[in-house]
C-alpha positions in Angstrom: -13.3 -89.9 -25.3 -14.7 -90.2 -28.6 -13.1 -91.5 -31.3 -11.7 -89.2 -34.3 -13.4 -88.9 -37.1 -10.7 -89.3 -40.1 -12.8 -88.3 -42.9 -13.5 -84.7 -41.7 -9.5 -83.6 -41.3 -9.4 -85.2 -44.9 -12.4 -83.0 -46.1 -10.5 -80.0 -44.0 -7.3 -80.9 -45.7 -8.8 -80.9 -49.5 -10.7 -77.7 -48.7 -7.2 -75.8 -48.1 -5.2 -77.3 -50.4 -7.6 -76.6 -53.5 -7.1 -73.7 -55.2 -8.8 -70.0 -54.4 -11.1 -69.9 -56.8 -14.0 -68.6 -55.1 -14.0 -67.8 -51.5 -15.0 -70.0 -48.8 -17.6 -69.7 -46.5 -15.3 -70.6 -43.5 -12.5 -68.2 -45.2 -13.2 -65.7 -42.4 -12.7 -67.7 -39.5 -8.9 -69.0 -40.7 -7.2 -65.6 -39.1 -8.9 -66.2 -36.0 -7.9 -70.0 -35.7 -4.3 -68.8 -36.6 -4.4 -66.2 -34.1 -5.6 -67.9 -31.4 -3.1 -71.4 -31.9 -0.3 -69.2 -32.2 -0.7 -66.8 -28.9 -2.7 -69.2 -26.5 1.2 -70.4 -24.5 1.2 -66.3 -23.6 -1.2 -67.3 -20.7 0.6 -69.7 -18.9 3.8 -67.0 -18.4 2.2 -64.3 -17.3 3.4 -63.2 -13.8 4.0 -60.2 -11.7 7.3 -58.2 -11.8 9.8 -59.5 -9.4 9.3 -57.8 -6.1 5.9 -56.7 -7.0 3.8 -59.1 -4.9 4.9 -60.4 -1.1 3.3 -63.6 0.3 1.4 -62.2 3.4 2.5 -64.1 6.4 -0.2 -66.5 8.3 1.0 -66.8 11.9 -0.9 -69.9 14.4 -2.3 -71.6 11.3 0.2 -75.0 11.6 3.9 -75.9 10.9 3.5 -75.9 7.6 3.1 -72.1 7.3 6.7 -71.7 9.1 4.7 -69.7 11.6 2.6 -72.3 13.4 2.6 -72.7 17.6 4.0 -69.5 19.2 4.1 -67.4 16.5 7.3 -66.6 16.4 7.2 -65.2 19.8 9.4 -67.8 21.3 8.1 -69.5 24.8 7.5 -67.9 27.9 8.2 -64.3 29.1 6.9 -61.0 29.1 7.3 -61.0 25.4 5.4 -63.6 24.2 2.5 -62.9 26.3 2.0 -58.9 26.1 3.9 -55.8 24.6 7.0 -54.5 25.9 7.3 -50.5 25.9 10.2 -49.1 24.3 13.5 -48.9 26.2 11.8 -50.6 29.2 14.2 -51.8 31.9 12.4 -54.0 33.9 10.7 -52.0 35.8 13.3 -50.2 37.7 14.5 -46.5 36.9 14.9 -45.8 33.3 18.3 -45.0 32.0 17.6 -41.9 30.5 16.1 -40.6 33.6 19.3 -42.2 35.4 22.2 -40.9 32.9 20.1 -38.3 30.7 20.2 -37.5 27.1 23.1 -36.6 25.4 24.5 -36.8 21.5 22.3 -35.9 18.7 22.2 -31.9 19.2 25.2 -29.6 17.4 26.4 -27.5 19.8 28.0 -25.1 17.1 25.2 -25.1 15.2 23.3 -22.0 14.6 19.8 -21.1 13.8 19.1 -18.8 10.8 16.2 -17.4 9.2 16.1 -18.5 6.0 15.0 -16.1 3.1 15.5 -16.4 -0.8 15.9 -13.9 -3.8 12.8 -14.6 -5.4 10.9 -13.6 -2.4 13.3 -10.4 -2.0 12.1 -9.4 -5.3 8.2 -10.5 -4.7 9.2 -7.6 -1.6 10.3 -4.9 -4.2 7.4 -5.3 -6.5 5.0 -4.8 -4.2 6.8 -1.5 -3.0 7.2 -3.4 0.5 11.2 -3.1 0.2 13.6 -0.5 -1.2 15.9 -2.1 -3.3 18.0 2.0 -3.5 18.9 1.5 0.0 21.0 -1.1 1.7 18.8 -4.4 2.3 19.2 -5.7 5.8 18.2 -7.3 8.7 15.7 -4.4 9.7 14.6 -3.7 6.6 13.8 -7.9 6.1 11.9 -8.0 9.5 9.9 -5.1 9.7 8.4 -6.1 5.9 7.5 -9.1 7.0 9.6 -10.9 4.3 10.9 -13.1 7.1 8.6 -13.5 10.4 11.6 -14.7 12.9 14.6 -13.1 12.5 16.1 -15.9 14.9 20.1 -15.7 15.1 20.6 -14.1 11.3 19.1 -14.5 8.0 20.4 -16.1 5.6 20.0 -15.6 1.6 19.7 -18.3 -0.7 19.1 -18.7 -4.4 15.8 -20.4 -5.3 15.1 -18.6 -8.1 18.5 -17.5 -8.7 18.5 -17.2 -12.5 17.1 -14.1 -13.8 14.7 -13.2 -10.8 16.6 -9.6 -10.1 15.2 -6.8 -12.2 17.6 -4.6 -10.3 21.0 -4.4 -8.6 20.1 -4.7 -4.6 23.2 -4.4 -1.6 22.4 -7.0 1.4 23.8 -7.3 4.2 23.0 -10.5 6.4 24.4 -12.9 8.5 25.4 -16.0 5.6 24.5 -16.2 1.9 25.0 -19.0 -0.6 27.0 -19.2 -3.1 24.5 -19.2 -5.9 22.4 -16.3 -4.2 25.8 -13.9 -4.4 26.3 -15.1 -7.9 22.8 -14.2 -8.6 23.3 -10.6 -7.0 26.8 -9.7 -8.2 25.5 -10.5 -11.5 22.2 -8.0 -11.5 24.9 -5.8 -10.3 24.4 -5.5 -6.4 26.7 -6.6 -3.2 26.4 -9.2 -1.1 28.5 -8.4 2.5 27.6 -11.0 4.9 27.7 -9.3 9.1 28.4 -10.9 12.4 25.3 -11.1 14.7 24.2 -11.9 18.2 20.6 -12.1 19.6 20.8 -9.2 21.8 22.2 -7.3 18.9 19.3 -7.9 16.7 16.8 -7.1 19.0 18.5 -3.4 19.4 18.6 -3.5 15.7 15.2 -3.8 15.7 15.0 -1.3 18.5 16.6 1.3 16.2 18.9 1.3 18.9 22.3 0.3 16.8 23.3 0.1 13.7 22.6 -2.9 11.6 26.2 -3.0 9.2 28.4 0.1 10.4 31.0 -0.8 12.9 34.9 -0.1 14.1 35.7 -3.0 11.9 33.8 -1.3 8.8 36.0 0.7 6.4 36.1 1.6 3.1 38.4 -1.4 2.5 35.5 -4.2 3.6 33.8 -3.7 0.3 31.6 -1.2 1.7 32.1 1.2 -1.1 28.4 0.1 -2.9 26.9 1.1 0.5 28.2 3.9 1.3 27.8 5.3 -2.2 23.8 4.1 -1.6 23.3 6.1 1.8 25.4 9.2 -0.2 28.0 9.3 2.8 31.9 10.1 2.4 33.0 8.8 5.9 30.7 6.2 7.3 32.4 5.9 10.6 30.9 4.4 13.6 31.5 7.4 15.7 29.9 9.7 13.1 26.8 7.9 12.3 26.2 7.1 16.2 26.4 11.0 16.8 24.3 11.5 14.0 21.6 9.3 14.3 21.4 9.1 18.1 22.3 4.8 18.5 23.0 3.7 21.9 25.2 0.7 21.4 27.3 -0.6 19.3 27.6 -3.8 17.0 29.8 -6.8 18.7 32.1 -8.5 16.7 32.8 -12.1 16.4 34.9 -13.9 19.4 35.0 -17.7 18.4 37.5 -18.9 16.1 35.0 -20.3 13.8 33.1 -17.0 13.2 36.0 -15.0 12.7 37.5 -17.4 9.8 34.2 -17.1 8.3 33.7 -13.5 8.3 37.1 -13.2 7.1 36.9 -15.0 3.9 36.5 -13.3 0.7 34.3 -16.5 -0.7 31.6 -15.8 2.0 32.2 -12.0 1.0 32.6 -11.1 4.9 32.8 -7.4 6.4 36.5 -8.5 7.5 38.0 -10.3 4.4 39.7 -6.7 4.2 41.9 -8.0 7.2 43.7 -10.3 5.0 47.5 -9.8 4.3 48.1 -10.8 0.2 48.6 -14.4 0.3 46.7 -15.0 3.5 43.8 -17.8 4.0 41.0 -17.0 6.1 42.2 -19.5 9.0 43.7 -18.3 11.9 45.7 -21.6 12.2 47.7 -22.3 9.3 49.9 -19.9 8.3 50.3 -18.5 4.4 53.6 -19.3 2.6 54.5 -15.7 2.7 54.0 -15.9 6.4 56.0 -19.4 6.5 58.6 -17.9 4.5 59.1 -14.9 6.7 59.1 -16.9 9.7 61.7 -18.9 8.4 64.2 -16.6 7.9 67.1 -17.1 5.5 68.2 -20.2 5.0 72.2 -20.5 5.5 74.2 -22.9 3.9 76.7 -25.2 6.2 80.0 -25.1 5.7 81.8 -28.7 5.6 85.5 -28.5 6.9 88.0 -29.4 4.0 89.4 -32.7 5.8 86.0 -33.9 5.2 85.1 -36.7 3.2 81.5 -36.9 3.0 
């Protein structure tokens, strides 16, 4: 290395420490010098973000990768020296063939159609859908605004805040809550209906009635609709004589469809069932109910020998 020359860093020192009286000709460079001594350490700590960069794994390269030899296959076996398919027993009869399949399919589960309020609307401005008559399963399927009708239709509110220019009366199989908010507040109804498949293909038939029913009255909430068609009595009798249907609409059997079509929440066609003070469940009892069942309570009567 060569030695230091001394009388330079002198000359440096004397040319700093005198006075500015007239600039230097090396005055431009002292910023950069500065600069550059005071930011050089950034290089040596400048690193990825944690997690940002994975060491890829050499496999056979030696024991000093942690992956050398086998691999991490192991020794011997079917394993180490070809694939295994999935699930494979060995050669003998599969167990799903054996036992089957079973698990992973709801059995109560049922499959609707689903169709939301900004669509609906879409429906009414194109003059597809008349939102002054009831808006049902029919009218939904033969527009096109749903292509399957499946097992019911469903509402729901994408698009729920201010997308109805006008009130509209559905009635389908389910609705969310936020779609019958978004309807009750344009001024419409939401009454949700009890459906089978064999029912909506005679709906679609024209061959029943898609809402009107012995369980519909005038105390389901049907009053919107029938002030809508312009009918006093909407009776099942009277509009099957009327408008020639052949069958009639089934009602729900299961336990679980009739406490959903009876609660007021879900605005079903037979919350009107309800006693006051009643829940939608046909299992436990209201307090009324409780109370009534109890009877009066009497009070006992201790003997007057009695000490306690």
């Amino acid at each position: 290395m060569p030695p230091r020359l001394p009388g330079l860093t002198l000359q440096w020192q004397s040319l700093l420490s005198k006075p500015a009286q007239a600039p230097s000709p090396l005055s431009f460079l002292l910023p950069q010098l500065q600069q550059q001594s005071r930011n050089a350490h950034i290089l040596a700590s400048l690193s990825d973000n944690p997690g940002a960069y994975h060491k890829r794994i050499r496999r056979g390269r030696g024991p000093a990768s942690g992956k050398g030899k086998t691999s991490g296959r192991g020794h011997k076996g079917q394993k180490q020296h070809g694939k295994v398919p999935a699930r494979f027993n060995g050669g003998q009869t599969p167990d799903i063939i054996v036992h089957g399949t079973y698990g992973e399919k709801n059995v109560h589960s049922v499959d609707f159609a689903p169709v939301n309020l900004d669509r609906i609307q879409e429906w009414i401005d194109q003059g597809r859908i008349d939102p002054a008559r009831p808006i049902t399963i029919r009218e939904l399927g033969q527009s096109r605004c749903i292509h399957q009708t499946k097992e019911g239709v469903k509402v729901l509110g994408r698009g729920a805040e201010n997308v109805l220019k006008q009130p509209i009366h559905l009635v389908v199989s389910r609705a969310s809550a936020s779609a019958i908010a978004a309807v009750e507040a344009a001024g419409g109804s939401v009454t949700t209906r009890f459906y089978t498949r064999t029912a909506i293909e005679r709906i679609m038939k024209r061959e029943m009635h898609p809402f009107v029913s012995m369980a519909w009255t005038d105390k389901s909430g049907s009053e919107a609709l029938n002030e809508v068609d312009g009918v006093q009595d909407l009776t099942e009798s009277k509009v099957m004589k009327e408008m020639g249907f052949r069958y009639r609409l089934p009602d729900p059997s299961k336990r679980r469809d009739i406490e959903y079509y009876r609660d007021p929440a879900h605005r079903g066609y037979l919350s009107h069932l309800l006693k006051p003070m009643e829940g939608p469940s046909l299992f436990f009892r209201s307090p009324v109910e409780r109370k009534s069942a109890a009877g009066v309570k009497k009070e006992k009567v201790l003997p007057e020998n009695r000490l306690w």
